[in-house]
C-alpha positions as CSV (number, residue, x, y, z in Angstrom):
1,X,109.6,39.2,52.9
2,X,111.5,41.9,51.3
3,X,113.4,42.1,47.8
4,X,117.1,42.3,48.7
5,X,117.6,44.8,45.4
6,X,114.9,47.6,45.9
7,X,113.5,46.3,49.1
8,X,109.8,46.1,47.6
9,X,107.3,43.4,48.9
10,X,108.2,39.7,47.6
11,X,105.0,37.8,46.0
12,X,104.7,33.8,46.0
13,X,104.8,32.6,42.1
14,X,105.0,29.5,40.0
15,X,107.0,29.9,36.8
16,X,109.6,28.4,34.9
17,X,113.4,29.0,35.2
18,X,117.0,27.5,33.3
19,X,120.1,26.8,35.0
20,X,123.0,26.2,32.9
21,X,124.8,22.8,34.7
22,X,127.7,22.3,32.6
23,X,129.3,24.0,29.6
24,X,127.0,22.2,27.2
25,X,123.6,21.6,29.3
26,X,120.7,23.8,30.5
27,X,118.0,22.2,32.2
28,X,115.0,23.9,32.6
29,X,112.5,23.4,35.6
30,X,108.8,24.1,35.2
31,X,106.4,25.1,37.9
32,X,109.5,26.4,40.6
33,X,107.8,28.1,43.5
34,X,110.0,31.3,43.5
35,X,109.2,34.8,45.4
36,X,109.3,37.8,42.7
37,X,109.0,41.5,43.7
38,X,106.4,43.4,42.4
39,X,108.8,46.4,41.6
40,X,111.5,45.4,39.7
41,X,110.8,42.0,39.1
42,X,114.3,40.3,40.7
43,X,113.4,36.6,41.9
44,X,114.4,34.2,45.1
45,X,114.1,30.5,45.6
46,X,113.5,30.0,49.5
47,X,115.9,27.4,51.4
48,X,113.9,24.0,50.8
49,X,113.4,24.7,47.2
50,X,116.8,25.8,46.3
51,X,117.9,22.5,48.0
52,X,115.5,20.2,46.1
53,X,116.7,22.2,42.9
54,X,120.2,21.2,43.5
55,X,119.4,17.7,44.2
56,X,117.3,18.0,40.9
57,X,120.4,19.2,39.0
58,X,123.1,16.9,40.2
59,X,120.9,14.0,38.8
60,X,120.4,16.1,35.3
61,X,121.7,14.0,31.8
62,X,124.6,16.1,30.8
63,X,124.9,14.7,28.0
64,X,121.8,16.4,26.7
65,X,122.0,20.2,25.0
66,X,118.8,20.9,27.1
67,X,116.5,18.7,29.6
68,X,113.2,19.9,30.5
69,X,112.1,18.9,34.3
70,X,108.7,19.0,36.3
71,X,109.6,20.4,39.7
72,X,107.4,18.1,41.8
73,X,107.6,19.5,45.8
């Protein structure tokens, strides 16, 4: 697969991202499965992760500042 900003090669990686849910909340996910391009570094969650990441966030405690979350596959 190729990066949709420089069109470099897209590698498979494991790292930790936030998402900001709600004025107040960000919830971090460790271990996402993203694809980064070795040239200028611009990420992509695939299909199946992205939806398991929204699931993942429409359950998040907004009433915390921040929430840290295991992504489990």
């Amino acid at each position: 697969m190729r990066c949709s900003v420089c069109g470099s090669k897209l590698r498979p990686l494991t790292t930790d991202l936030p998402f900001k849910v709600s004025e107040m909340t960000i919830v971090i996910l460790k271990g996402l499965p993203v694809l980064q391009c070795d040239n200028c570094s611009e990420y992509l969650l695939e299909d199946l992760v992205m939806s398991r990441v929204e699931d993942i966030l429409q359950r998040a405690d907004t009433a915390a500042e921040l929430e840290i979350i295991r992504y489990a596959a």
